[in-house]
C-alpha positions as CSV (number, residue, x, y, z in Angstrom):
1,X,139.1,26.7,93.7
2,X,137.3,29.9,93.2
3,X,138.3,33.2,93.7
4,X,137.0,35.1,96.6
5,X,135.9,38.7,95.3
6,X,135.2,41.3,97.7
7,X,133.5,44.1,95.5
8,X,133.6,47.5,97.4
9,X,131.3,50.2,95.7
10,X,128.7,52.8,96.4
11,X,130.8,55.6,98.7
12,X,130.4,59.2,100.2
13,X,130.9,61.1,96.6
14,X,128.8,62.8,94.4
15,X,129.5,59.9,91.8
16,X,128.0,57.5,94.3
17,X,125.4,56.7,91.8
18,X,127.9,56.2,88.7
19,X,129.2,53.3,91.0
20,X,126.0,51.5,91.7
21,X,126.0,51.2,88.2
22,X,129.1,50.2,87.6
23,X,128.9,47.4,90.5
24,X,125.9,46.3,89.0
25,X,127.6,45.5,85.6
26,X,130.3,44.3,87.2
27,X,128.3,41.9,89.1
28,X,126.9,40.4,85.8
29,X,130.0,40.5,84.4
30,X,131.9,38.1,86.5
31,X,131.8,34.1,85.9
32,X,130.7,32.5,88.9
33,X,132.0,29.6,88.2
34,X,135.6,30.9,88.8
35,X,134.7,33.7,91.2
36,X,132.8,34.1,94.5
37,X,131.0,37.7,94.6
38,X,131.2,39.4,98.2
39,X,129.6,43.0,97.9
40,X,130.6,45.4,100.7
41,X,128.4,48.6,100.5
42,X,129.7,52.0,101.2
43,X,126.3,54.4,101.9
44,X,126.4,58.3,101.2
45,X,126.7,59.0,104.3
46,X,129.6,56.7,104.7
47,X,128.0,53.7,106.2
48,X,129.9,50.7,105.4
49,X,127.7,47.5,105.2
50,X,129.3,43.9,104.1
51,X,126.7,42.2,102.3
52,X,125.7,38.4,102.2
53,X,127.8,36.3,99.0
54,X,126.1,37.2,96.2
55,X,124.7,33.6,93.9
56,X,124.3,35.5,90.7
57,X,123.4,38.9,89.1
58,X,121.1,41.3,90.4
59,X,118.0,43.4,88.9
60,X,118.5,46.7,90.5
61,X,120.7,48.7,92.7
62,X,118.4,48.4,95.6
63,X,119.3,45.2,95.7
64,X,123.0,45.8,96.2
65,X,122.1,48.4,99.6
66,X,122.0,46.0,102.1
67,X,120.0,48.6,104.7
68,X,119.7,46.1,107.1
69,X,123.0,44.5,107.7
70,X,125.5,45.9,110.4
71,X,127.1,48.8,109.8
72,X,130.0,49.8,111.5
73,X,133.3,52.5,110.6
74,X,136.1,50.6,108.5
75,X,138.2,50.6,111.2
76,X,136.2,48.9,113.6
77,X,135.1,46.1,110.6
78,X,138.5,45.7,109.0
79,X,139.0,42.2,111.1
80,X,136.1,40.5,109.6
81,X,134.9,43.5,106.8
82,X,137.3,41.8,104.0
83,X,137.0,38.5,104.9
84,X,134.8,35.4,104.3
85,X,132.8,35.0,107.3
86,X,132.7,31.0,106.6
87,X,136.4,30.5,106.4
88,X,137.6,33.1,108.6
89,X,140.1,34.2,105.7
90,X,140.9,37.3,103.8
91,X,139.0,37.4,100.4
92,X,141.7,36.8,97.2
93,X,141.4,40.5,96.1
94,X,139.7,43.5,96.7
95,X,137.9,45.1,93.9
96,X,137.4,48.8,94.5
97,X,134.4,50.4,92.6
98,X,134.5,53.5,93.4
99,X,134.8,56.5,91.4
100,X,135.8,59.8,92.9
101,X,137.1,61.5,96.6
102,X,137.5,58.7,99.4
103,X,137.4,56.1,96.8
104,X,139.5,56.6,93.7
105,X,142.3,59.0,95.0
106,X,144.1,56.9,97.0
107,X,142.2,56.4,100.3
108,X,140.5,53.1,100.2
109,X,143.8,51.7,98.5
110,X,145.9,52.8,101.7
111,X,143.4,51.2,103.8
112,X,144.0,48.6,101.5
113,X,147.7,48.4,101.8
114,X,147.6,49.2,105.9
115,X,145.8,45.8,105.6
116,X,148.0,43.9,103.2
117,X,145.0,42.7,100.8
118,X,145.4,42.7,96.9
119,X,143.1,45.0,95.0
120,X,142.3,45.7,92.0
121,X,143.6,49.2,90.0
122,X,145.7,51.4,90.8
123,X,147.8,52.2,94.0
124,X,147.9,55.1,96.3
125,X,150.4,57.2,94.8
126,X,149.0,57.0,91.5
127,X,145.0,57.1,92.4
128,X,145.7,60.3,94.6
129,X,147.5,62.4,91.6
130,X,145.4,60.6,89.0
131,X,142.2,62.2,91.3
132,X,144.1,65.9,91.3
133,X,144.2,67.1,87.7
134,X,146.0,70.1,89.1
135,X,149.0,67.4,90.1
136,X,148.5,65.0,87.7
137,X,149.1,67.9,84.7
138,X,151.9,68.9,86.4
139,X,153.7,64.9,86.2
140,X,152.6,65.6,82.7
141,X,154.4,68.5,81.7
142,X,157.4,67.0,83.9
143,X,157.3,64.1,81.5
144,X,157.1,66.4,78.5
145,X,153.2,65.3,77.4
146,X,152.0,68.2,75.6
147,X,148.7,69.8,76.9
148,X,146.6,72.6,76.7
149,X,147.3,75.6,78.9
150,X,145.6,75.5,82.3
151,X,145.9,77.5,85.6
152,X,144.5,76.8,88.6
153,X,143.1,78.4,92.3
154,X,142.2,77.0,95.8
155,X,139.2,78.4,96.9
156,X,140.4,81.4,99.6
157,X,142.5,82.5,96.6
158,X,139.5,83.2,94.9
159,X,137.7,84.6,97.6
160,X,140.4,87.0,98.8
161,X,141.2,88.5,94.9
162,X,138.0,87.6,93.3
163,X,139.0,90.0,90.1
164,X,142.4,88.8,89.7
165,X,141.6,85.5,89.2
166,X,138.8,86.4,86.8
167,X,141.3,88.5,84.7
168,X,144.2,85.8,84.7
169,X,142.1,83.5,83.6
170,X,141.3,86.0,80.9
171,X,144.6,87.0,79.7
172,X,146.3,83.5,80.0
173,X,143.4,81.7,78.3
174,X,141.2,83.1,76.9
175,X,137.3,82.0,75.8
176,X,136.4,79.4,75.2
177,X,137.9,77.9,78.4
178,X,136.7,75.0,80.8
179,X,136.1,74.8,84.8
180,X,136.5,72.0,86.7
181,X,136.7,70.7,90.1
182,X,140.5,69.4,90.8
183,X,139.2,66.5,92.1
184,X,136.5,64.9,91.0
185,X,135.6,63.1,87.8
186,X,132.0,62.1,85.5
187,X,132.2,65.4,84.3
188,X,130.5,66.8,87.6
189,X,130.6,70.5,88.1
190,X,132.2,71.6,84.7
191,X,131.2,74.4,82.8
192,X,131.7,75.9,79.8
193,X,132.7,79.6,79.4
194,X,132.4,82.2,76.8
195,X,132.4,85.2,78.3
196,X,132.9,87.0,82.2
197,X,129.7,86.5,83.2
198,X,129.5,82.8,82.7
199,X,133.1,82.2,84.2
200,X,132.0,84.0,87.6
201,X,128.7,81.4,87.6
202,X,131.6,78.4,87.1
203,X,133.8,79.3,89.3
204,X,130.8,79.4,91.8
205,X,129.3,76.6,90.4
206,X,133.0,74.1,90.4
207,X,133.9,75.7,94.3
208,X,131.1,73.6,95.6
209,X,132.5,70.1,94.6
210,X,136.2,71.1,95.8
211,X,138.4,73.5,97.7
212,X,140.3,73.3,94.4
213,X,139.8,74.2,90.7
214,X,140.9,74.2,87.3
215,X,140.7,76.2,84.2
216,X,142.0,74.7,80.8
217,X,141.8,76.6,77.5
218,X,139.2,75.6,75.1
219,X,139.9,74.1,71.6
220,X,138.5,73.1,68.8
221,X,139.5,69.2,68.9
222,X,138.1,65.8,68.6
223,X,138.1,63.7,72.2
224,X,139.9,60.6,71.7
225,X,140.0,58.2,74.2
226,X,141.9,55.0,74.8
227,X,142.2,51.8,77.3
228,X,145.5,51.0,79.1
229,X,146.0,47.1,80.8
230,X,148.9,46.5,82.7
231,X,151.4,46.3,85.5
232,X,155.4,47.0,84.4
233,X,154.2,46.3,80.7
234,X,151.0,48.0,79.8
235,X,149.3,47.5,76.5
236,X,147.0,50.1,74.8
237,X,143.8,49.4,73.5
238,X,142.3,50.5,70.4
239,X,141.2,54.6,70.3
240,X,137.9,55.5,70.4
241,X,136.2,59.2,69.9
242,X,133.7,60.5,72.2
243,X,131.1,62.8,70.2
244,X,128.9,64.2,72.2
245,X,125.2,65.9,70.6
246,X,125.4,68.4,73.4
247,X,128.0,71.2,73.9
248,X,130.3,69.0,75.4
249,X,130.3,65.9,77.3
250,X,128.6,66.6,80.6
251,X,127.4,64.1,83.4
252,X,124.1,63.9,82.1
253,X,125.1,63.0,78.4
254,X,127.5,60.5,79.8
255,X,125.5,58.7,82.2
256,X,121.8,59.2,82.7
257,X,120.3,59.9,78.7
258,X,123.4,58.5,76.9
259,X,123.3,61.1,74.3
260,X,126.5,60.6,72.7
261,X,127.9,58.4,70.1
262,X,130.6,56.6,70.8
263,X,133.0,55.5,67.6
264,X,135.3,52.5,68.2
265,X,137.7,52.1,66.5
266,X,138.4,56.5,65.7
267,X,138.8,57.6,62.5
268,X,142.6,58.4,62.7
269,X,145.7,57.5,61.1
270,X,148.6,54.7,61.7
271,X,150.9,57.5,62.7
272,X,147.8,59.6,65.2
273,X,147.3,56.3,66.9
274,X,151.0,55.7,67.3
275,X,151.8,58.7,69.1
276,X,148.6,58.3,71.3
277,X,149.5,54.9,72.4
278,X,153.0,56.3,73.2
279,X,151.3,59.4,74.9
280,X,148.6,56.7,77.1
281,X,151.8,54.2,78.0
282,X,154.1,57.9,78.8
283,X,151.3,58.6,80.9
284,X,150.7,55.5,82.7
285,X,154.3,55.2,83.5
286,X,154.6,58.7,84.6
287,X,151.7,58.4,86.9
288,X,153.1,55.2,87.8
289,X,150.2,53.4,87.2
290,X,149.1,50.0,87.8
291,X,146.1,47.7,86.9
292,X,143.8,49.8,84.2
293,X,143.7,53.5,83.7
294,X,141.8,55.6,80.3
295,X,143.8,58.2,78.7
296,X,142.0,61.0,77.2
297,X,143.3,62.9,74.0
298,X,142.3,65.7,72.0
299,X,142.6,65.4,68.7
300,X,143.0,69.1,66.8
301,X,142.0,69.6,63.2
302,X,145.9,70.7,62.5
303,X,147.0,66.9,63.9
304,X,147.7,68.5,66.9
305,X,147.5,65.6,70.0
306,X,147.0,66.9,73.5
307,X,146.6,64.6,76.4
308,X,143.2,66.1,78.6
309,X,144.1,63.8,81.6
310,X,143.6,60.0,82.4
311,X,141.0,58.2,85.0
312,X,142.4,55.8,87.2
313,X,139.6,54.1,87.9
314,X,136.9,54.2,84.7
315,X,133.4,53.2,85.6
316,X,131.6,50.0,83.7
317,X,128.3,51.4,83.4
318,X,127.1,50.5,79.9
319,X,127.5,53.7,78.5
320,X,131.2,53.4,79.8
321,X,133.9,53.8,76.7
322,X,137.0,51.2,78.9
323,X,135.2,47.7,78.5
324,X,133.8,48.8,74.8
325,X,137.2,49.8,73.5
326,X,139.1,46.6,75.1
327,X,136.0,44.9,73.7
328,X,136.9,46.4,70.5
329,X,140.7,45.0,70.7
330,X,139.3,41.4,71.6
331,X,139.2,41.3,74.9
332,X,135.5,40.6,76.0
333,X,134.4,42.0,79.3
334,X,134.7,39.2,81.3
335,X,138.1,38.1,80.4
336,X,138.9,42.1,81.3
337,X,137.5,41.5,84.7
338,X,139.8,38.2,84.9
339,X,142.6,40.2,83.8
340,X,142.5,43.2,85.9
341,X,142.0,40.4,89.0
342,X,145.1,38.6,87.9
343,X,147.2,41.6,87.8
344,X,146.4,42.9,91.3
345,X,147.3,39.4,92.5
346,X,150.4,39.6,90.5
347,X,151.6,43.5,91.5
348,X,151.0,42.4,95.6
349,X,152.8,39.4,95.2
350,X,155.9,41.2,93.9
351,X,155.1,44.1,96.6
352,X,155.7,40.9,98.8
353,X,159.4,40.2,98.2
354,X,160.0,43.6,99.2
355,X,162.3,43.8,102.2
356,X,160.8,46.3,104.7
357,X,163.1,46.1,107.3
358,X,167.5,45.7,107.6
C-alpha cells in the first residue's frame, strides 16, 4: 500500500518563493509507486488551498497554486485539510515545506501535533529556536560550541538609544561584522558592514524582516557546511564548502543566479571533519533536533571551527547544498525523501507510547 503524502508548501513568508521551488523538486523527487502526492497550498497572503492528488511531476510552480480550489483558515479545514478526501482518513505524514516565520519555527508543527499527524522534520521546540538565531546561539554557548561573538537588539531598543547600539556594536565587534534578521533564513535581509554608515543602512535594512536582530563579528573563514539524518541517532553527512563569487552568500547568489560553487566533499582534514561532525551531532542534540537539520561551520585559516548556526528545515531547490552532500555520502535524493518519511513515522509512533495522563 502506498503512502499518503500531504506536502504543505508555499506560506506567508518572504521565502515563499524558495519553497515553491523546493515543493517542486520535491514533487519530482518522490517515487509514485510507493507514495501518493497530496499538495496543500499555503498563498502569501495566507490562503490555505488543498489541491487535487498529484499523478506525477509538474512543469512550473503555477501549476502547484491551485487559485481555484476552496480556501478556507486552517482551523476551519483541519477536519478534511490533512486528509484523503476518498478514504475519509488522515494522510500517513505530513511533509512541511516551508522555509521561514509561520512555517519552519514551530507553528505549523504545533498545528501538527494539536492534530496528532506525523510530519516530517523537526518538532516545535526545536523548529522555534532553530528559527531564532538569537536563542538558538544562546543553546549553543550553553552546550559549549564555540562561535563567533554576536550581540543582539529588538527593535524599540534601537529606536529608543539609536547611538548606543551603533557604538556597542562597535566596541564589542568591530568591522567587518554581519546583520541579520533573528528570524528568518535564505540569507534575506543581511548585510555586510565596514564602516558606521553602512551598519545604520543594515540595521534599517534587517528591522523590516523582524522585530529582532543580530550582529555577529566578521572573519576571515571558509563556510563549511554539513547534512545531519536522524532521530535519537543522527548520522553526519559528508562536508561541503560554500564559495560564493560575490562578497558573501546573499539570497540572490543562493537562489535565483546560482553564482556560487559548491565543493563536495571540502578540502579539509580527517581531524577538521571529525570535530565538525561532533560539533553538527552536539548541535542537533542540543537543539534537540529531529528528522534532518544543516549545520553551518566556519572554517578559519588558523584551523579555527566556529559553528555559524544550523537550518532546521533546508530547502531542495537545485542549488540546495542538503540533498547534494547526502548525495555525496550515497544516499540519492529519493531514498532521502524515504528516509526523512520513515523517521517522522518512527519519532510519532514513539511520541505515541507516551502516557499523557495518571
Amino acid at each position: 500500500m502506498k503512502t499518503k503524502v500531504g506536502l504543505l508548501y508555499g506560506g506567508k513568508s518572504a521565502e515563499h518563493k524558495v519553497s515553491m521551488q523546493t515543493a517542486m523538486a520535491v514533487i519530482k523527487a518522490l517515487d509514485l509507486e510507493k507514495f501518493e502526492i497530496h499538495p496543500i497550498y499555503i498563498s502569501v497572503e495566507g490562503r490555505w488551498v488543498k489541491g487535487p492528488q498529484l499523478q506525477g511531476p509538474v512543469s512550473n510552480v503555477k501549476e502547484l497554486e491551485f487559485s481555484q480550489g476552496e480556501a478556507l483558515p486552517p482551523t476551519a479545514l483541519a477536519p478534511t485539510l490533512f486528509q484523503d478526501a476518498q478514504e475519509k482518513g488522515p494522510f500517513d505524514v505530513i511533509f512541511p515545506l516551508l522555509h521561514g516565520p509561520n512555517g519552519e519555527d514551530g507553528t505549523v508543527q504545533g498545528l501538527l501535533e494539536l492534530l496528532n499527524l506525523p510530519y516530517v522534520g523537526n518538532g516545535v521546540l526545536a523548529s522555534s529556536a532553530g528559527m531564532d538565531k538569537v536563542i538558538m546561539k544562546n543553546i549553543f554557548a550553553q552546550a559549549g560550541l564555540p562561535q563567533v561573538k554576536y550581540v543582539w537588539f529588538i527593535r524599540s531598543e534601537w529606536e529608543n538609544e539609536t547611538e548606543a547600539a551603533y557604538e556597542k556594536v562597535e566596541k564589542e565587534l568591530g568591522y567587518p561584522c554581519f546583520v541579520k534578521p533573528a528570524n528568518l533564513g535564505s540569507s534575506v535581509g543581511i548585510s555586510k558592514c565596514m564602516n558606521r554608515s553602512e551598519l545604520e543602512g543594515a540595521f534599517k535594512e534587517a528591522f523590516q524582516f523582524d522585530r529582532k536582530i543580530i550582529i555577529e563579528e566578521g572573519v576571515t573563514a571558509r563556510e563549511i557546511e554539513a547534512g545531519v539524518l536522524g532521530n535519537d541517532n543522527p548520522e553526519c553527512s559528508v562536508a561541503g564548502e560554500i564559495v560564493p563569487k560575490v562578497e558573501f552568500y546573499d539570497y540572490k547568489a543562493k537562489y535565483e543566479d546560482g553564482d556560487t560553487a559548491l565543493i563536495i566533499p571540502a578540502e579539509i582534514s580527517e581531524s577538521e571533519y571529525s570535530e565538525l561532525s561532533d560539533m553538527a551531532i552536539k548541535a542537533f542534540k542540543a537543539l534537540d533536533c529531529s528528522g534532518l537539520v544543516r549545520a553551518d561551520f566556519f572554517l578559519t585559516r588558523e584551523g579555527k571551527l566556529y559553528i555559524n548556526e544550523v537550518n532546521t528545515m533546508p530547502g531542495f531547490t537545485p542549488f540546495s547544498m542538503f540533498p547534494l552532500l547526502w548525495k555525496h555520502t550515497g544516499v540519492e535524493y529519493p531514498q532521502l525523501i524515504e528516509k526523512l518519511v520513515n523517521l517522522a513515522i518512527e519519532r510519532h509512533a514513539e511520541k505515541q507510547s507516551i502516557r499523557h495522563t495518571m
